[in-house]
Backbone as CSV, one residue per row, in Angstrom:
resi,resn,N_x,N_y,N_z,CA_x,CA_y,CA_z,C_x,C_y,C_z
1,UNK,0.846,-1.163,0.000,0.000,0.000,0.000,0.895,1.231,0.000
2,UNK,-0.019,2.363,-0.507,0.666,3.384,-0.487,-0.099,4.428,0.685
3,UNK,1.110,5.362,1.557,0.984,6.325,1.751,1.276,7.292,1.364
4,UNK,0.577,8.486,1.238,0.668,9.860,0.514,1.487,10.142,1.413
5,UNK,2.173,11.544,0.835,2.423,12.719,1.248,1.297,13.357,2.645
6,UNK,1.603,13.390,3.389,1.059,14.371,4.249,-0.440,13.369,4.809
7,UNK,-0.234,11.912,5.035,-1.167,11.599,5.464,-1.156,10.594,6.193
8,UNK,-2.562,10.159,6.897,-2.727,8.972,8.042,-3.609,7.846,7.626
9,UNK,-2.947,6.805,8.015,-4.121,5.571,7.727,-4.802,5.248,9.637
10,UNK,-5.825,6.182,9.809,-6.577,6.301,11.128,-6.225,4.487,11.576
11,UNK,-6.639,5.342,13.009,-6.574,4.107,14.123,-7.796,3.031,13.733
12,UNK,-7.000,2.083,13.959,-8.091,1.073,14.277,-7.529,-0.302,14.518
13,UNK,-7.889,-1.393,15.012,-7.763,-2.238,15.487,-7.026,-3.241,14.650
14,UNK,-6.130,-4.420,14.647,-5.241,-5.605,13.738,-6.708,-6.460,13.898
15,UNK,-6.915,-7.063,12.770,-8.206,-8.090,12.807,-7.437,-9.162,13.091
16,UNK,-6.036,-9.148,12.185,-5.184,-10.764,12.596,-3.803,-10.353,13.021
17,UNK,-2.758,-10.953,13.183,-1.603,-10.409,13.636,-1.272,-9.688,12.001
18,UNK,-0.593,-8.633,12.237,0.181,-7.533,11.081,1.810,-7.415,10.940
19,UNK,2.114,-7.532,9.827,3.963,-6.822,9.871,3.754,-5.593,8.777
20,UNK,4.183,-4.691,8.908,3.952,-3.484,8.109,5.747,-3.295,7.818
21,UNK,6.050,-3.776,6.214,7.189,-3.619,6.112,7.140,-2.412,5.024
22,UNK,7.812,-1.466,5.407,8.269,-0.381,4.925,9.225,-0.591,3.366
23,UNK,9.153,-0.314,2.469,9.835,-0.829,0.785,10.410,0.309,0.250
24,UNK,9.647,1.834,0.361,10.630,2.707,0.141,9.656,4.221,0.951
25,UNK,10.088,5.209,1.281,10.111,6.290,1.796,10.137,6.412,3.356
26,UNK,9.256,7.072,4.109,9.547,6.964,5.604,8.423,7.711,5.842
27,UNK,7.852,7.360,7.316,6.993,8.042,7.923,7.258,7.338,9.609
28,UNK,5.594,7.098,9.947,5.993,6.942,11.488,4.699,5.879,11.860
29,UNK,4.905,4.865,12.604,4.156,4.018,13.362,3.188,4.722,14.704
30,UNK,2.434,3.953,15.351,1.560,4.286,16.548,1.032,3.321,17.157
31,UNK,0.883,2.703,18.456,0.668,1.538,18.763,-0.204,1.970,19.496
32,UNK,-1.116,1.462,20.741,-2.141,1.747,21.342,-1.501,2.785,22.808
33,UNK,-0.276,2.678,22.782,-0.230,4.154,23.345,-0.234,5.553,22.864
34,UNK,-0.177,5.277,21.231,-0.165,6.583,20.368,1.117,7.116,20.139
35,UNK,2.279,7.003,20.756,3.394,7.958,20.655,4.162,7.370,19.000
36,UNK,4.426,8.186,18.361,4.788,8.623,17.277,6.401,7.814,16.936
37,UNK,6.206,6.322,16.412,7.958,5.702,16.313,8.232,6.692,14.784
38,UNK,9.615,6.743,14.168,9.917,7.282,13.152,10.214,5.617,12.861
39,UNK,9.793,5.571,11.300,10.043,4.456,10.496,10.322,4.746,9.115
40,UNK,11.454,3.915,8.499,11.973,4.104,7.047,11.947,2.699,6.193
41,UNK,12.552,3.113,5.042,12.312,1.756,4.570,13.467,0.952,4.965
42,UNK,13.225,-0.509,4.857,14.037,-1.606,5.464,13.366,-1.767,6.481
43,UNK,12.922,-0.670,7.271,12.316,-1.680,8.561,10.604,-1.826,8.950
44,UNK,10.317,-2.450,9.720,9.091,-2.874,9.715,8.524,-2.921,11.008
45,UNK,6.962,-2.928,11.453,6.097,-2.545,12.676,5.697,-4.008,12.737
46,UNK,5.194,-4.330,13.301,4.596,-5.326,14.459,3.301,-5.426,14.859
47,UNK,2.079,-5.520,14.927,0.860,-5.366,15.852,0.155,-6.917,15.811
48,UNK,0.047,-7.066,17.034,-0.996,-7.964,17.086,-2.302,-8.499,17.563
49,UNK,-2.773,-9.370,16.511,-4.501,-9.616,16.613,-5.524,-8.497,17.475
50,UNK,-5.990,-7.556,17.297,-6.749,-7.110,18.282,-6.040,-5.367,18.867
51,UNK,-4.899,-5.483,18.999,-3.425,-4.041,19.098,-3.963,-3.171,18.217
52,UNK,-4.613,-1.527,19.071,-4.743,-0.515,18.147,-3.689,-0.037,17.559
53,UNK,-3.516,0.580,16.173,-2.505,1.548,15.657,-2.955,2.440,14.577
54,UNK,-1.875,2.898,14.306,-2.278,3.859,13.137,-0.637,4.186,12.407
55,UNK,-0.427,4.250,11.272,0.544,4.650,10.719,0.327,6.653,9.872
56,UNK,1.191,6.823,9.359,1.613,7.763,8.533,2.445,8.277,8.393
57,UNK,2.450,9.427,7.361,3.907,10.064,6.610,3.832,11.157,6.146
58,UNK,5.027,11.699,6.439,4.929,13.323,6.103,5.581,13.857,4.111
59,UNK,6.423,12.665,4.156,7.073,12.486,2.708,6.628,11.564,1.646
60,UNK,5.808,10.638,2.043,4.741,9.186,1.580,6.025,7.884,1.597
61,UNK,5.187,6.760,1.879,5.961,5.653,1.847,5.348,4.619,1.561
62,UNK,5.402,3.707,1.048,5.178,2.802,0.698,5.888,1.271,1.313
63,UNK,4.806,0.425,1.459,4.549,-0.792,2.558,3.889,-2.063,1.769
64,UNK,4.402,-3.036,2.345,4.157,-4.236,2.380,3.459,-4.630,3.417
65,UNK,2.190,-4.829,3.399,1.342,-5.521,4.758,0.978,-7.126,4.975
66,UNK,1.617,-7.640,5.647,1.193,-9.069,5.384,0.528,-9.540,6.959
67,UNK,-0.894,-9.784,6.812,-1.882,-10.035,7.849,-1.593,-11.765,7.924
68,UNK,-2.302,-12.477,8.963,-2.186,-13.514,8.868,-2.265,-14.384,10.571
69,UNK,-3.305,-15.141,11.230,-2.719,-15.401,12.584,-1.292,-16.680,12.908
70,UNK,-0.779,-16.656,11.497,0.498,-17.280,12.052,1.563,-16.651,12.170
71,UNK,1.259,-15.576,11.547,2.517,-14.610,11.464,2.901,-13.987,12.469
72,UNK,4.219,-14.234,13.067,4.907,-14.196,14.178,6.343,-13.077,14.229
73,UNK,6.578,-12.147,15.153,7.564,-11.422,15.054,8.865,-12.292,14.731
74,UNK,10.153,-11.303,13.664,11.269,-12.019,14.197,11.968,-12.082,14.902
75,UNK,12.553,-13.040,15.602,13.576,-12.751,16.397,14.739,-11.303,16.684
76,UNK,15.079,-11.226,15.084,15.563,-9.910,14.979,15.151,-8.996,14.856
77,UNK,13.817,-8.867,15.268,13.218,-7.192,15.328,13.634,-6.857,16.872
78,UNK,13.537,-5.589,17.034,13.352,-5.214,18.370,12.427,-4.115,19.088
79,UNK,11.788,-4.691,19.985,10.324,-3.823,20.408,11.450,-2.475,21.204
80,UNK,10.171,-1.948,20.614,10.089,-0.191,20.944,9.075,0.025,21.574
81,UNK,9.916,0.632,22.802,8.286,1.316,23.797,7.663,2.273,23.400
């Protein structure tokens, strides 16, 4: 999917677990505490089954979303409070 320039994909709930991998530009993640991660491409968000969020971008970026309830973090990610 694409994000624009100057925009938000509103809050709302993971129906199944989510990886939101970032492919090219940058913007910023939001998890159900709301605070604002900075994210670029190469790396990727996390939420699962049920975990509010919301993404967006001030420059647009473009993402790979792959839903799924087997889909499991990797080892090599690392959570951000």
């Amino acid at each position: 999917m694409h994000i624009q320039e100057q925009n938000i994909v509103g809050e709302h709930d993971a129906v199944v677990n989510q990886l939101f991998l970032v492919v090219s530009g940058s913007g910023w993640v939001a998890g159900e505490n709301g605070k604002r991660i900075p994210i670029e491409q190469g790396q990727a968000a996390f939420w699962i089954k049920g975990e509010t969020h919301t993404s967006g971008s001030e420059e647009g970026m473009t993402v790979i979303v792959l839903e799924g309830e087997d889909i499991v973090p990797s080892p090599m990610m690392k959570e951000i409070d």
